[in-house]
C-alpha positions as CSV (number, residue, x, y, z in Angstrom):
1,X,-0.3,-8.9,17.9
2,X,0.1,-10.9,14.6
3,X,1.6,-13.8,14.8
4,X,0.7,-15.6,12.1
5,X,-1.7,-15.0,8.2
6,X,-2.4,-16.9,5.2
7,X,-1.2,-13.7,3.5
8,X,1.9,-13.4,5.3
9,X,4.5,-15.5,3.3
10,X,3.3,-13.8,-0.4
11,X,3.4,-10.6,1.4
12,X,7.3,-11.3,2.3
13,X,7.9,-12.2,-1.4
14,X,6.4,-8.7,-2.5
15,X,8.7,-7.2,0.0
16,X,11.9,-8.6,-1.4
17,X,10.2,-7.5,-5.1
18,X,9.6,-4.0,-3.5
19,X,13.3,-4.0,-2.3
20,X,14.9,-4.9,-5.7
21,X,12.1,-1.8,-7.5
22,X,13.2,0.4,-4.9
23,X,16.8,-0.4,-6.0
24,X,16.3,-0.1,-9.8
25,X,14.4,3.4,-9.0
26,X,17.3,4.8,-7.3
27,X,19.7,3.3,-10.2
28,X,17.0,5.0,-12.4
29,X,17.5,8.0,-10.6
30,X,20.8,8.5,-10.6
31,X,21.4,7.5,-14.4
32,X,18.7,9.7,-15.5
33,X,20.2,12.9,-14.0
34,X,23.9,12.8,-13.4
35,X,25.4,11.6,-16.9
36,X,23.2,15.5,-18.0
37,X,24.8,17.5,-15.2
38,X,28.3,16.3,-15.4
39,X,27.5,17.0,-19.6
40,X,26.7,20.6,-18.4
41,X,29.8,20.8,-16.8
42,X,31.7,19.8,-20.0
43,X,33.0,16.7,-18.1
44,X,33.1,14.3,-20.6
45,X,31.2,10.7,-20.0
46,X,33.4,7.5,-21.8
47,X,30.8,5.1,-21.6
48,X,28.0,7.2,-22.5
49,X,25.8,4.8,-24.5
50,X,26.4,1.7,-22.1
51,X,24.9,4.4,-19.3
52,X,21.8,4.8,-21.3
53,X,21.1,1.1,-22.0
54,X,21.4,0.3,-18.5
55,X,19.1,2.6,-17.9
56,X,16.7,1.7,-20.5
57,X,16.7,-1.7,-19.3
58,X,16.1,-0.7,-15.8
59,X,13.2,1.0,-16.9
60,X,11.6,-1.9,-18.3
61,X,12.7,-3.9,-15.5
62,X,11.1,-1.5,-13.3
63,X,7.7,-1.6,-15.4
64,X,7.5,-5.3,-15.1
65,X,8.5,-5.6,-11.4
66,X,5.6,-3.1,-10.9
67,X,3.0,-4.9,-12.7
68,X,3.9,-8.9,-11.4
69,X,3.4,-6.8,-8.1
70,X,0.3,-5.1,-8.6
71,X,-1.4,-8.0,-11.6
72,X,-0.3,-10.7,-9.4
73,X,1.1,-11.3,-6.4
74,X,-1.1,-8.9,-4.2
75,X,-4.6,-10.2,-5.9
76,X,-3.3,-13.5,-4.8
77,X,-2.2,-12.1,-0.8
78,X,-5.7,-10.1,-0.8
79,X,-8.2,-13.5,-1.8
80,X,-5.8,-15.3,0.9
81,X,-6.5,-12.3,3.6
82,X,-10.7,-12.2,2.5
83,X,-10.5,-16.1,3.2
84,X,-9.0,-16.0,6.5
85,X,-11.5,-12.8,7.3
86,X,-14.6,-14.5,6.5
87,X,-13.0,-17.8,8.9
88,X,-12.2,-15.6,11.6
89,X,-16.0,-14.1,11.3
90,X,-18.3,-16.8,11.0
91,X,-16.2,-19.6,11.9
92,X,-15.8,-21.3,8.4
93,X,-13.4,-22.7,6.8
94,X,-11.8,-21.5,3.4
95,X,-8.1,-21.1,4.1
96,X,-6.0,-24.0,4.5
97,X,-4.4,-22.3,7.6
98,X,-5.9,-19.5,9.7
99,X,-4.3,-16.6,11.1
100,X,-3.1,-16.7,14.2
101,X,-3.7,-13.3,16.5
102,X,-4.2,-11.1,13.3
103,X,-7.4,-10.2,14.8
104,X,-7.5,-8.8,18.1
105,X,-11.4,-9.9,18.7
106,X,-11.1,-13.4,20.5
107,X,-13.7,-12.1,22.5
108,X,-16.6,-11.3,20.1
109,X,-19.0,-14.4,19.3
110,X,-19.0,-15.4,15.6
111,X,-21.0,-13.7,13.4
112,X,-22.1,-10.4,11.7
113,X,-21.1,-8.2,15.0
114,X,-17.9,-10.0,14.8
115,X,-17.2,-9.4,11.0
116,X,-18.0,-6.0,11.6
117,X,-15.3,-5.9,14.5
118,X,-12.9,-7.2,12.3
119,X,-13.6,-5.0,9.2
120,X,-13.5,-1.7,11.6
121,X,-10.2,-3.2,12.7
122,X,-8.9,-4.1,9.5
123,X,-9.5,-0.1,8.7
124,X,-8.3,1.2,11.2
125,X,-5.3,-0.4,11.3
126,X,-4.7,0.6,7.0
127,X,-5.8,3.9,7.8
128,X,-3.1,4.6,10.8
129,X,-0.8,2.7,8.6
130,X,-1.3,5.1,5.3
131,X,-1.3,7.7,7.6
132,X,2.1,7.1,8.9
133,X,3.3,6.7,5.3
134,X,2.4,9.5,3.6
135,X,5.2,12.0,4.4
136,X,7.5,8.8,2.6
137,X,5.3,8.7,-0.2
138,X,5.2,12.6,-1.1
139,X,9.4,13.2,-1.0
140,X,10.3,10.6,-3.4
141,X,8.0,12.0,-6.2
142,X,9.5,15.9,-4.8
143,X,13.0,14.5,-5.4
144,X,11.8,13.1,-8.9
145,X,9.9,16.7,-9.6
146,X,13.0,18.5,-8.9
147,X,15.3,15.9,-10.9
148,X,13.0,16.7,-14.1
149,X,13.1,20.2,-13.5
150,X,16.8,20.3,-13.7
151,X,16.5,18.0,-16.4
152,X,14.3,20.9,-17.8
153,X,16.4,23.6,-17.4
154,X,20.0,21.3,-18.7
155,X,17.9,20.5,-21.9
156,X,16.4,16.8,-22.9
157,X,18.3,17.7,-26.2
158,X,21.5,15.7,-24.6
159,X,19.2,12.8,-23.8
160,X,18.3,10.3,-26.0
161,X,14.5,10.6,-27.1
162,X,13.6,7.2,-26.5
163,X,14.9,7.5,-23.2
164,X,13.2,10.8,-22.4
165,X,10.0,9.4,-23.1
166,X,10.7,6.2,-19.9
167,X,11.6,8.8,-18.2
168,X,8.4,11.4,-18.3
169,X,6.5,8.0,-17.9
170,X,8.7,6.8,-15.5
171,X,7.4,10.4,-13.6
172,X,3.7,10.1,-14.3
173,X,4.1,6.8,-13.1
174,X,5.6,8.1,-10.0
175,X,3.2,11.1,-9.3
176,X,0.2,8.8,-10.1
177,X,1.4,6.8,-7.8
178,X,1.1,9.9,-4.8
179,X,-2.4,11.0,-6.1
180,X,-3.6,7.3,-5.8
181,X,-1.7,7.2,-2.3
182,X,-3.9,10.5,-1.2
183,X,-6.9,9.0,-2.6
184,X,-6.3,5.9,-0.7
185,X,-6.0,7.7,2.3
186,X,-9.0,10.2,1.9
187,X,-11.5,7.4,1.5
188,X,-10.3,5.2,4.7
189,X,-10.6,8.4,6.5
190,X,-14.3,8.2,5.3
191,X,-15.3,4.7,5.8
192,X,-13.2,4.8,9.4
193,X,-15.1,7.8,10.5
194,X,-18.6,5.4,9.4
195,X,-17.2,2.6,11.1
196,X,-16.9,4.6,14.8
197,X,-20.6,6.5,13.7
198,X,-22.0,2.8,13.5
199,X,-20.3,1.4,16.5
200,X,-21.2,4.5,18.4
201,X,-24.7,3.9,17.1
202,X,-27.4,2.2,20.5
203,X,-28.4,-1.1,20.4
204,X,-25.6,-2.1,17.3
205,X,-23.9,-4.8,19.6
206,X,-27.2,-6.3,20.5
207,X,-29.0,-6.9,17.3
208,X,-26.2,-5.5,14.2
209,X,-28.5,-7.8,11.6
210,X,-30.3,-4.5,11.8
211,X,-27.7,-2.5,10.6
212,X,-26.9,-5.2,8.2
213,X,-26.8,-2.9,4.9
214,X,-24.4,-0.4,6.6
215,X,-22.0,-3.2,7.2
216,X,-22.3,-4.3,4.3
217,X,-21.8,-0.9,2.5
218,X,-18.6,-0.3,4.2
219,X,-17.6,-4.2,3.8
220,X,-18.0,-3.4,-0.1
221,X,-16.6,-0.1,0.3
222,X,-13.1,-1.3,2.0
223,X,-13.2,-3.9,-0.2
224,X,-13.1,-2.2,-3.6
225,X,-11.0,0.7,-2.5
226,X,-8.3,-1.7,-1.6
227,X,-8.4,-4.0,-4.2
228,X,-8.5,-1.3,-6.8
229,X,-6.3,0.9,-4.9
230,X,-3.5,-1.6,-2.6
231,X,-2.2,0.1,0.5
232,X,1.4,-1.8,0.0
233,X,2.9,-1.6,3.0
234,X,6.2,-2.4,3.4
235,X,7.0,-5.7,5.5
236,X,9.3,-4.0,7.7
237,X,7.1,-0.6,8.4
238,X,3.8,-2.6,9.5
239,X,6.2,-4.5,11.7
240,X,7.9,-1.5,13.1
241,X,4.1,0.2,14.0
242,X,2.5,-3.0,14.5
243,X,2.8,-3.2,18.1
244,X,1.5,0.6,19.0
245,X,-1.2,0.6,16.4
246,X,-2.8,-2.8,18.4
247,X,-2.1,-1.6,21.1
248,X,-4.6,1.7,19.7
249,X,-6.9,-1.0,18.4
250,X,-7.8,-2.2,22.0
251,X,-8.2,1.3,23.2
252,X,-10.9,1.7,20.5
253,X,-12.7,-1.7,21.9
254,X,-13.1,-0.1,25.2
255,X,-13.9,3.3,24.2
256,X,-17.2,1.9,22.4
257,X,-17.4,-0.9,24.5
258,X,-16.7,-3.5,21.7
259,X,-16.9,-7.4,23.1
């Protein structure tokens, strides 16, 4: 079980970013579609235009929140987490400080066998974790559908347009958002189902330099899909399933007798 990554402490700071966008959505949420119902009912708001530049400017702080996230912080955790990989593989030395029992493959002598023990873990171990996450990730963009589609039926006329048009971004954003999430998942499905063909594969423990271009494949593979696609975990959810998913991890080492 982890004790310890490179990656760890900017991973932390995305999480407290993650909590205050999670906030702002909700704010977003509820300042999009309740000052139109309570209109509807011919209650009568006092502070009307103050409610729409709040929400305006939570927009925008949402936006920017978003893209320090996804621009800069994770590139930054992921070069940290490739560093400390490549260490843990071949026994070099890149990151300052290596991880401590991130990688569950003490056992495995350094080298291409052992980077491919690590990438299959490092898969396997997204994968259950997306898996896990996707019923999260498909009701907050229902909740948002059915917000616009009372929105729809109240009428955008007693909206603002300039606010109208945050908010059907502020949707697309959301939605793209799930479809990138399903994506994500699809394609670890794939490169996890390669992973177990390969280790499954005689004589791969003894001599892998053999199967050198199918590591590398799925090395390149992982690598883009994440980095073009980040799984964003939150802190607290990896930590909650950390423990079981290991503890699954190990039971794939001695199904195909990975040491």
């Amino acid at each position: 079980m982890a004790q310890f990554a490179p990656h760890f402490n900017l991973y932390k700071i995305i999480g407290r970013f993650r909590i205050v966008i999670d906030i702002t959505f909700w704010v977003i949420f509820a300042l999009s579609i309740v000052p139109t119902i309570l209109k509807s009912m011919d209650i009568q708001l006092i502070f009307d235009d103050f409610l729409n530049i709040i929400n305006i400017v939570s927009l925008l702080v949402y936006f920017i929140l978003e893209n320090i996230v996804d621009l800069f912080l994770i590139p930054q955790a992921e070069h940290k987490r490739r560093d400390d990989f490549i260490d843990n593989s071949f026994d070099t030395k890149f990151a300052v400080n290596n991880s401590i029992g991130y990688f569950d493959n003490d056992e495995v002598s350094h080298g291409l066998y052992k980077a491919a023990t690590n990438l299959f873990q490092n898969c396997f171990t997204t994968y259950s974790l997306i898996k896990l996450l996707t019923p999260i990730k498909i009701i907050t963009p229902a909740i948002v559908l059915i917000a616009v589609c009372v929105m729809a039926y109240y009428g955008f006329q007693e909206v603002p347009f300039f606010l109208s048009i945050l908010q059907i971004f502020f949707s697309a954003n959301l939605l793209g958002a799930l479809v990138k999430h399903l994506i994500l998942l699809q394609r670890l499905s794939e490169i996890h189902d390669d992973w177990i063909t390969l280790f499954q594969t005689a004589g791969f423990d003894s001599n892998s330099t053999t199967f050198n271009t199918q590591i590398f494949r799925n090395w390149l593979r992982y690598e883009t899909l994440v980095t073009k696609i980040p799984a964003s975990i939150p802190d607290k959810f990896f930590h909650k399933h950390n423990q079981r998913i290991t503890s699954e991890w190990l039971a794939l080492k001695v199904k195909y007798s990975i040491q």
